[in-house]
N, CA, C and O atoms as a DFTB+ gen file, in Angstrom:
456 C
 N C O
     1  1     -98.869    -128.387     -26.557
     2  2    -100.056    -129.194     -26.695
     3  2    -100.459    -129.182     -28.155
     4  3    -100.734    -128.164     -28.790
     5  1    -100.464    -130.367     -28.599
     6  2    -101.358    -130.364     -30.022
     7  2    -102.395    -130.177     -30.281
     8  3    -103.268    -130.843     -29.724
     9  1    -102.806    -128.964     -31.454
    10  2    -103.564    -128.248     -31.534
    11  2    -104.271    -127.704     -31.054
    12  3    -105.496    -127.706     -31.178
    13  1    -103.203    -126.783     -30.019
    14  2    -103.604    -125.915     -29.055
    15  2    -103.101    -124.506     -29.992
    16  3    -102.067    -124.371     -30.647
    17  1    -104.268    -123.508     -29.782
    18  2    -104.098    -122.363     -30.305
    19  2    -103.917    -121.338     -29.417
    20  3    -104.255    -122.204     -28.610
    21  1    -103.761    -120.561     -28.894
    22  2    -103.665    -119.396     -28.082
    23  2    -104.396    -118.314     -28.681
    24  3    -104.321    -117.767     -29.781
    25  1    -105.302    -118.105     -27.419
    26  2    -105.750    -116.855     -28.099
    27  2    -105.716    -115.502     -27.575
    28  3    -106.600    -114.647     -27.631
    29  1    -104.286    -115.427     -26.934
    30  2    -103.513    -114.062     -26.448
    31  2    -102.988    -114.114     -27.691
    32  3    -102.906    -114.959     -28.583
    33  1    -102.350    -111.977     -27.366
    34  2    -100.957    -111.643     -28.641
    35  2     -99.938    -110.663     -27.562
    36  3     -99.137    -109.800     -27.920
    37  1    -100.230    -111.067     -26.254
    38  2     -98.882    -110.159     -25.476
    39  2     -98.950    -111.774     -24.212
    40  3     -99.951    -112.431     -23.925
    41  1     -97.798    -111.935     -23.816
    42  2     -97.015    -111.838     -22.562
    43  2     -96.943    -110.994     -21.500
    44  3     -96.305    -109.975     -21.766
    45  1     -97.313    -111.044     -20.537
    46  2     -96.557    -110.064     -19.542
    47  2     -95.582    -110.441     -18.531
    48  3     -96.321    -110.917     -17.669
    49  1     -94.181    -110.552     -18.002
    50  2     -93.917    -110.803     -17.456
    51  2     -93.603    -110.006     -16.203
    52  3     -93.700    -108.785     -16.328
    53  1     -93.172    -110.577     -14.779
    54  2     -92.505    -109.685     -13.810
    55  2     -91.179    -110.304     -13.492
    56  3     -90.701    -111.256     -12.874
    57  1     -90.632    -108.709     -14.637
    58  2     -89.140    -109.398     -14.492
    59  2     -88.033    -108.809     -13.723
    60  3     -86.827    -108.933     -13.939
    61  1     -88.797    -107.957     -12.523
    62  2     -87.822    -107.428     -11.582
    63  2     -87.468    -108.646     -10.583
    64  3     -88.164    -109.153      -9.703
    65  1     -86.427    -108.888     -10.921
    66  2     -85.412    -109.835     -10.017
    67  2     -85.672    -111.419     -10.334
    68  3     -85.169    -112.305      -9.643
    69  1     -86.564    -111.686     -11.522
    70  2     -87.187    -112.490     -11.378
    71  2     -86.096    -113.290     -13.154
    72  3     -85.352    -114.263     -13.266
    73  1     -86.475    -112.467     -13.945
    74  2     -85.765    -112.737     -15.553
    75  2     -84.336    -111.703     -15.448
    76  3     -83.157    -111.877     -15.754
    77  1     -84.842    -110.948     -15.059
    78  2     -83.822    -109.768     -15.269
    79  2     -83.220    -109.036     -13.532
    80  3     -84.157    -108.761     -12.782
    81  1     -82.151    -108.828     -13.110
    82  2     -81.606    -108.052     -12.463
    83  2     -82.439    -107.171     -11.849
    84  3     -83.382    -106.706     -12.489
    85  1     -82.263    -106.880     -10.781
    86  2     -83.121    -106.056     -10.343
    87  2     -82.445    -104.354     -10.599
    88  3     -83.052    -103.308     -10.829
    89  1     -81.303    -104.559     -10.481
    90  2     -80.353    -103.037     -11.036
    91  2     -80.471    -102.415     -12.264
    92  3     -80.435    -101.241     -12.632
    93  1     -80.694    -103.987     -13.067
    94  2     -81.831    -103.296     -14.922
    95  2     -82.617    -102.508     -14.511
    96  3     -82.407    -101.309     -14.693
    97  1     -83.981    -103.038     -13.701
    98  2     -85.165    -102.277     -13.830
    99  2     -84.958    -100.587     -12.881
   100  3     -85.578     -99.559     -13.154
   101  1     -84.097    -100.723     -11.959
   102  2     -84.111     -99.406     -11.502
   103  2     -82.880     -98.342     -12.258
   104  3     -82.927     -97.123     -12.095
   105  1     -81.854     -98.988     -13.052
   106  2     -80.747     -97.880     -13.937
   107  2     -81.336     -98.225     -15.136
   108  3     -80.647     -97.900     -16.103
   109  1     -82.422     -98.796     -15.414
   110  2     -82.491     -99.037     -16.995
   111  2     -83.937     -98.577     -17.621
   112  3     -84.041     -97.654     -18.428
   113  1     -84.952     -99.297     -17.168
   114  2     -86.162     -99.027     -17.283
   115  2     -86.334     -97.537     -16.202
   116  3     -86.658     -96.402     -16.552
   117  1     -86.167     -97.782     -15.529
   118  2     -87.074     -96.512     -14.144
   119  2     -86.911     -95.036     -14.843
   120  3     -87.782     -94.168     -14.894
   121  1     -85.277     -94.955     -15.486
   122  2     -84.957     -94.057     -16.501
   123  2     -85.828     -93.514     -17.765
   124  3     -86.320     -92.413     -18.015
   125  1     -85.808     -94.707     -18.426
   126  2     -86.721     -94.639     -19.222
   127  2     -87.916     -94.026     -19.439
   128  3     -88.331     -93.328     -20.364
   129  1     -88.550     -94.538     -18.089
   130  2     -90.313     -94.201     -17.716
   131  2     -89.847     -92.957     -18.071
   132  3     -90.227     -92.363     -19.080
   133  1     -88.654     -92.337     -16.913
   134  2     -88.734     -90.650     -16.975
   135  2     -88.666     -90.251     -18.315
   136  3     -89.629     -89.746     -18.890
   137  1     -88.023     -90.369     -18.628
   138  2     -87.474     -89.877     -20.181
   139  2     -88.641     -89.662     -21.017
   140  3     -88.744     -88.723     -21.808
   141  1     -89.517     -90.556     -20.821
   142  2     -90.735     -90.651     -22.078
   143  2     -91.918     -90.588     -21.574
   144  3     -92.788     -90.426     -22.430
   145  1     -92.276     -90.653     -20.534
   146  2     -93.550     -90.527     -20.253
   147  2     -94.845     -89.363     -20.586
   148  3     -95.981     -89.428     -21.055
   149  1     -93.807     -88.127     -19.967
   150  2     -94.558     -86.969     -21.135
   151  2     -95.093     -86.815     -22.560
   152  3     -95.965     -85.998     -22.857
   153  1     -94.363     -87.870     -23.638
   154  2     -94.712     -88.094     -25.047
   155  2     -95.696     -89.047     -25.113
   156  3     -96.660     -89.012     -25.878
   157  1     -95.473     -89.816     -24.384
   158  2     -96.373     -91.364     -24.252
   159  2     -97.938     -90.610     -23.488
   160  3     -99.068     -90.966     -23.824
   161  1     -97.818     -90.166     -23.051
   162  2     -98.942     -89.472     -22.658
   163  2     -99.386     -88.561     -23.805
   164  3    -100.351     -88.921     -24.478
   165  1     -98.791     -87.463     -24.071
   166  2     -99.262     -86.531     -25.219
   167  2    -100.455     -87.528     -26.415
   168  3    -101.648     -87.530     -26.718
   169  1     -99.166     -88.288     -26.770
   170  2     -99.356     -89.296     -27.862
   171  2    -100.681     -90.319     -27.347
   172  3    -101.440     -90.884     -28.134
   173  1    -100.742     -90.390     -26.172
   174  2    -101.786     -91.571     -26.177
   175  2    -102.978     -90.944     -25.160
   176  3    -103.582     -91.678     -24.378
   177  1    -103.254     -89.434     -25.270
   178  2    -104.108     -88.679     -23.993
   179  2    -105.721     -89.308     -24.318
   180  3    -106.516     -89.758     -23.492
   181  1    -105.920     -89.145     -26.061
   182  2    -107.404     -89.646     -25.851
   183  2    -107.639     -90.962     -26.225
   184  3    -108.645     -91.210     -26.890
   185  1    -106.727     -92.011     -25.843
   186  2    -106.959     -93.510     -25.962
   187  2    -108.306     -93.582     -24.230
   188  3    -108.061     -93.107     -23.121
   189  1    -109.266     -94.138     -24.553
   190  2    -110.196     -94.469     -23.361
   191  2    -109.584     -95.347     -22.456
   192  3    -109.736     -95.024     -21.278
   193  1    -108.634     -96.838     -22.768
   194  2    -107.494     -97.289     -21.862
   195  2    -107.097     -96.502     -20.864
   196  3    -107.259     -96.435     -19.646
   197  1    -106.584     -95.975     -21.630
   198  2    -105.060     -94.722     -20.790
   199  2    -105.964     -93.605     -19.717
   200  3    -105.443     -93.293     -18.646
   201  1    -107.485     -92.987     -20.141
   202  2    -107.813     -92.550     -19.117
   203  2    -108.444     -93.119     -18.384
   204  3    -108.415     -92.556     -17.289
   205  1    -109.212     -94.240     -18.391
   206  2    -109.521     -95.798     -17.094
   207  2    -108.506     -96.065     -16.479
   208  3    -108.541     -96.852     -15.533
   209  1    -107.293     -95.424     -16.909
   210  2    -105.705     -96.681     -15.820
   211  2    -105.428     -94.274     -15.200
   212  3    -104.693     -93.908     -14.283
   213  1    -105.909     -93.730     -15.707
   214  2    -105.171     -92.429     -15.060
   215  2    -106.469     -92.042     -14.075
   216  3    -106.376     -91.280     -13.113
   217  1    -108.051     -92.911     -14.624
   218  2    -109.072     -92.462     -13.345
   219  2    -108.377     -93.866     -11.844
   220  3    -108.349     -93.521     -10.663
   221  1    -108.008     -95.026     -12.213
   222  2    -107.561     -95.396     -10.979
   223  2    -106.545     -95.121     -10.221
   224  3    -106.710     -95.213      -9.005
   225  1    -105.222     -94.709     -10.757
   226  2    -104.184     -93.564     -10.167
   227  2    -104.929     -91.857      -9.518
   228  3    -104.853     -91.099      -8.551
   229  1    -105.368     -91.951     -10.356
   230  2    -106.596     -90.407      -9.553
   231  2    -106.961     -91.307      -7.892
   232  3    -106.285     -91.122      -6.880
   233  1    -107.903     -92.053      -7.957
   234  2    -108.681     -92.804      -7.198
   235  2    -107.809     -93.646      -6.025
   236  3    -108.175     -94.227      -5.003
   237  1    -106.394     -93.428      -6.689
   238  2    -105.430     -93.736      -5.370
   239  2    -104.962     -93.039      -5.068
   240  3    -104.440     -93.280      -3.980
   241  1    -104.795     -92.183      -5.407
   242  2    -104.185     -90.710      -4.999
   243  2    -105.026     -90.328      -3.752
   244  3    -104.627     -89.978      -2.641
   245  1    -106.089     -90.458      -4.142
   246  2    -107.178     -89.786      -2.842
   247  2    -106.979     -90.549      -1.989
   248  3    -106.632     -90.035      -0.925
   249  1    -107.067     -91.766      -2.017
   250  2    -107.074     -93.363      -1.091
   251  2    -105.706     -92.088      -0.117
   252  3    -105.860     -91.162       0.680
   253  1    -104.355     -92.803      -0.830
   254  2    -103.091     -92.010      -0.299
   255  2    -103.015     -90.627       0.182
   256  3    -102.077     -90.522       0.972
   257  1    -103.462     -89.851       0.057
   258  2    -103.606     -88.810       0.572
   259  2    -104.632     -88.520       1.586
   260  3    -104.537     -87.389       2.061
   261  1    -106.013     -89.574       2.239
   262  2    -106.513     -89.799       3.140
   263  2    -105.646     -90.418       4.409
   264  3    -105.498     -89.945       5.536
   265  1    -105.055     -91.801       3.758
   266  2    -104.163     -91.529       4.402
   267  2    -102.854     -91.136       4.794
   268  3    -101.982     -91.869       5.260
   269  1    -102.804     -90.155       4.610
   270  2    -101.416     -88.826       4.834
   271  2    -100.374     -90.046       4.624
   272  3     -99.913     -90.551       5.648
   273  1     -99.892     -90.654       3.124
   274  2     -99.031     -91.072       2.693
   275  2     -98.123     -89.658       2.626
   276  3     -98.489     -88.560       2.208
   277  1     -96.607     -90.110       3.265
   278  2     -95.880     -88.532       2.649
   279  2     -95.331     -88.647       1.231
   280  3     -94.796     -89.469       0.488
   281  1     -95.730     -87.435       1.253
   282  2     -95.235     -87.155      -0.953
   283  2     -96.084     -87.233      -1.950
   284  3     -95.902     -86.816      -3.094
   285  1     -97.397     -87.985      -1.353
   286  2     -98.709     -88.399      -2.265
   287  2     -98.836     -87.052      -3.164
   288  3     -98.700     -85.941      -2.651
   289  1     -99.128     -87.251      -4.657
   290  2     -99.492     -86.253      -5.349
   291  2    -100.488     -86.726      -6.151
   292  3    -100.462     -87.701      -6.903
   293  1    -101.347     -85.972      -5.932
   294  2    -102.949     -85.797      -6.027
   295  2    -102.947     -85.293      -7.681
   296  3    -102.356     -84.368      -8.237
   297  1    -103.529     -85.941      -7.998
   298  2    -104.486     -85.900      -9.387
   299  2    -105.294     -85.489      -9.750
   300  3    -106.155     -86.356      -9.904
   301  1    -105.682     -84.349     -10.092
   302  2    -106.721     -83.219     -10.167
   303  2    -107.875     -84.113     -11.076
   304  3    -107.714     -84.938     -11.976
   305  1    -109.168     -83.541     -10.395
   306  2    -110.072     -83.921     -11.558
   307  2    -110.336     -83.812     -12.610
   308  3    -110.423     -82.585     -12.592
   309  1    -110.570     -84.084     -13.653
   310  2    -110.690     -83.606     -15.410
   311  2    -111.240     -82.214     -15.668
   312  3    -110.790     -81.427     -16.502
   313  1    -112.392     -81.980     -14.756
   314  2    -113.170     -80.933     -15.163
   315  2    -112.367     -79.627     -14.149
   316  3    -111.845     -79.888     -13.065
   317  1    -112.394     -78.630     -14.579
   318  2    -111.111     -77.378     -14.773
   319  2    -110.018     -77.809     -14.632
   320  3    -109.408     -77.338     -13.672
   321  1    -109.521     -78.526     -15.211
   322  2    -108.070     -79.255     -15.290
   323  2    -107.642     -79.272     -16.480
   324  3    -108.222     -80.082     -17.203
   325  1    -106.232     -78.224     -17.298
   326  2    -106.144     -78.925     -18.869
   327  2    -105.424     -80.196     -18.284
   328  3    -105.137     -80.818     -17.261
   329  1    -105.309     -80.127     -20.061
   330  2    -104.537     -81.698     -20.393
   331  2    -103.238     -81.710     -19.649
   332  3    -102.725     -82.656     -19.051
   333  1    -102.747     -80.332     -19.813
   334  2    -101.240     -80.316     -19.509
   335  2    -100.861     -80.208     -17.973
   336  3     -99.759     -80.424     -17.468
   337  1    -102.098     -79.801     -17.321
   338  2    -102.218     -79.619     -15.634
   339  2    -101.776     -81.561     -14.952
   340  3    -100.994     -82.130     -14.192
   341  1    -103.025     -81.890     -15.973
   342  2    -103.437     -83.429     -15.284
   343  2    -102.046     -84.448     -15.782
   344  3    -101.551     -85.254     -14.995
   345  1    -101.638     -84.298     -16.900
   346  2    -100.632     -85.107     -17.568
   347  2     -99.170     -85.193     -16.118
   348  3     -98.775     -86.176     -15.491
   349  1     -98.629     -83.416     -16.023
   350  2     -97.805     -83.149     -15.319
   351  2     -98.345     -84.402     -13.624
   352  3     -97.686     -85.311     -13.119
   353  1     -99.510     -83.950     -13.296
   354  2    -100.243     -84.625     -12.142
   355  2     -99.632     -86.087     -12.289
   356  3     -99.027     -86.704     -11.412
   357  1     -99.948     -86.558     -13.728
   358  2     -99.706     -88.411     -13.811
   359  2     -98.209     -88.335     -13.690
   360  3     -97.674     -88.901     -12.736
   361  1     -97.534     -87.726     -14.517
   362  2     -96.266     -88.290     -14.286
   363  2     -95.442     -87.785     -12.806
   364  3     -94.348     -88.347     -12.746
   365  1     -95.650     -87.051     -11.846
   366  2     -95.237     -87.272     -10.585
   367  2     -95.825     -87.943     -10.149
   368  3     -95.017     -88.726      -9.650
   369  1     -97.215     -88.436      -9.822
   370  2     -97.503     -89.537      -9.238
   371  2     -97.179     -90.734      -9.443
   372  3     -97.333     -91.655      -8.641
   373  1     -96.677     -90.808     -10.607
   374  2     -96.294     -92.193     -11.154
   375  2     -94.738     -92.497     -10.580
   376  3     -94.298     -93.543     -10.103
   377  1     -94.042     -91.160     -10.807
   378  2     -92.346     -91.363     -10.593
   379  2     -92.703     -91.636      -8.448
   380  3     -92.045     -92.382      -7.722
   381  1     -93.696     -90.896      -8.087
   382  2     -93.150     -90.986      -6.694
   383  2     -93.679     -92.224      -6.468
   384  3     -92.988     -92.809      -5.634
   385  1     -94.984     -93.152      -7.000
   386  2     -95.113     -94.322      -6.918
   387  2     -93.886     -95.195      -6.724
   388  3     -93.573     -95.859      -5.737
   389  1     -93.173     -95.026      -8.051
   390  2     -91.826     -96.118      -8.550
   391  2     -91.158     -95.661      -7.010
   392  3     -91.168     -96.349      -5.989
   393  1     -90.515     -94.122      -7.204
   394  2     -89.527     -93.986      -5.766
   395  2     -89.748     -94.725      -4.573
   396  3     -88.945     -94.996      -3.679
   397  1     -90.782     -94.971      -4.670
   398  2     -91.221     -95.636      -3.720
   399  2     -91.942     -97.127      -3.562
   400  3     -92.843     -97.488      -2.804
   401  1     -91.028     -98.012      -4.799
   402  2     -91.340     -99.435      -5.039
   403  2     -92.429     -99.719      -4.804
   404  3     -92.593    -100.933      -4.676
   405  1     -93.949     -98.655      -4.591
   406  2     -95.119     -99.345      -4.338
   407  2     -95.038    -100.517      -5.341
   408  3     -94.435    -100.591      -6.411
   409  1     -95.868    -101.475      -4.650
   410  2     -96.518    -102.216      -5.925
   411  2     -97.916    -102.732      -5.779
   412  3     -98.242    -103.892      -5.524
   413  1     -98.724    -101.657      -5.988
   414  2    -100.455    -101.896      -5.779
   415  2    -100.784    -101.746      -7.450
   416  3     -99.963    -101.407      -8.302
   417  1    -102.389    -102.134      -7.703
   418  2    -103.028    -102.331      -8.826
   419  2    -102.885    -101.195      -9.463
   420  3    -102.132    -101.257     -10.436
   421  1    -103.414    -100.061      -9.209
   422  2    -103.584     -98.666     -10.499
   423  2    -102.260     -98.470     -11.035
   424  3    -102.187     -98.216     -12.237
   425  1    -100.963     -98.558     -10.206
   426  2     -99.675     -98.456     -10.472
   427  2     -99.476     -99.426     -12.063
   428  3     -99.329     -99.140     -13.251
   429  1     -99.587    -100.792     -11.168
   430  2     -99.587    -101.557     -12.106
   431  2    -100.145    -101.989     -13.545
   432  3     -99.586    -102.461     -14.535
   433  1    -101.297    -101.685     -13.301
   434  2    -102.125    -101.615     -14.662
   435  2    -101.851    -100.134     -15.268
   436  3    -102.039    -100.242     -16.479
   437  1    -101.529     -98.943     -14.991
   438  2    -100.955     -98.072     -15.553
   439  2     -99.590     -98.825     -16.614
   440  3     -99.640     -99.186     -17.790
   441  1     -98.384     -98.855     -15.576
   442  2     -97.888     -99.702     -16.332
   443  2     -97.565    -100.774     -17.508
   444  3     -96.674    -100.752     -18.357
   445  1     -98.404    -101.545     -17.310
   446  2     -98.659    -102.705     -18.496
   447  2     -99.361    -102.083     -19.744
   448  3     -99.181    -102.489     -20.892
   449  1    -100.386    -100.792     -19.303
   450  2    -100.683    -100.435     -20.609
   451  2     -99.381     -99.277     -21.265
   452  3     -99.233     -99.154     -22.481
   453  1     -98.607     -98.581     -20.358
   454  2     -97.963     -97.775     -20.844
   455  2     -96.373     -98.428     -21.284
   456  3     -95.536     -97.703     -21.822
């Protein structure tokens, strides 16, 4: 469109099965997550983002574990919790999320910011 400006600076796409293979995102990316998520966390613990997308993974955790989802791992609250208690907390909840192709919102918006 002429003189149309945009006033985004990201894309997001969903490119499981959609742009890309679906065998990418589970031997290529899913890897990945593992690999780095512990740093990506370290590195990004006091961005206010990152703990709004780890209070709605908290907040599904409980949801899931009300109802006796099996494997649900619960997300301790901030307060008597270190960093390194709650971090460990995000990244199994996150990997058993993926193991388990959920695809609900906290997952997701975790995601897109991480």
């Amino acid at each position: 469109m002429k003189g149309f400006t945009p006033t985004y600076n990201t894309v997001v796409l969903d490119i499981e099965g959609t742009t890309t293979p679906i065998v990418f995102v589970k031997e290529v990316l899913f890897p990945y997550v593992s690999n780095n998520m512990q740093s990506f966390l370290v590195e990004n613990w006091s961005q206010p983002k990152l703990q709004e997308n780890i209070e709605l993974l908290r907040e599904q955790s409980k949801v899931d574990a009300k109802n006796n989802l099996p494997g649900v791992v619960i997300i301790p609250e901030k307060a008597g919790s270190t960093a390194e208690v709650l971090r460990k907390a995000v990244i199994d909840n996150v990997l058993w999320q993926m193991s388990s192709d959920r695809k609900i919102g906290p997952l997701k918006s975790f995601q897109v910011f991480y």
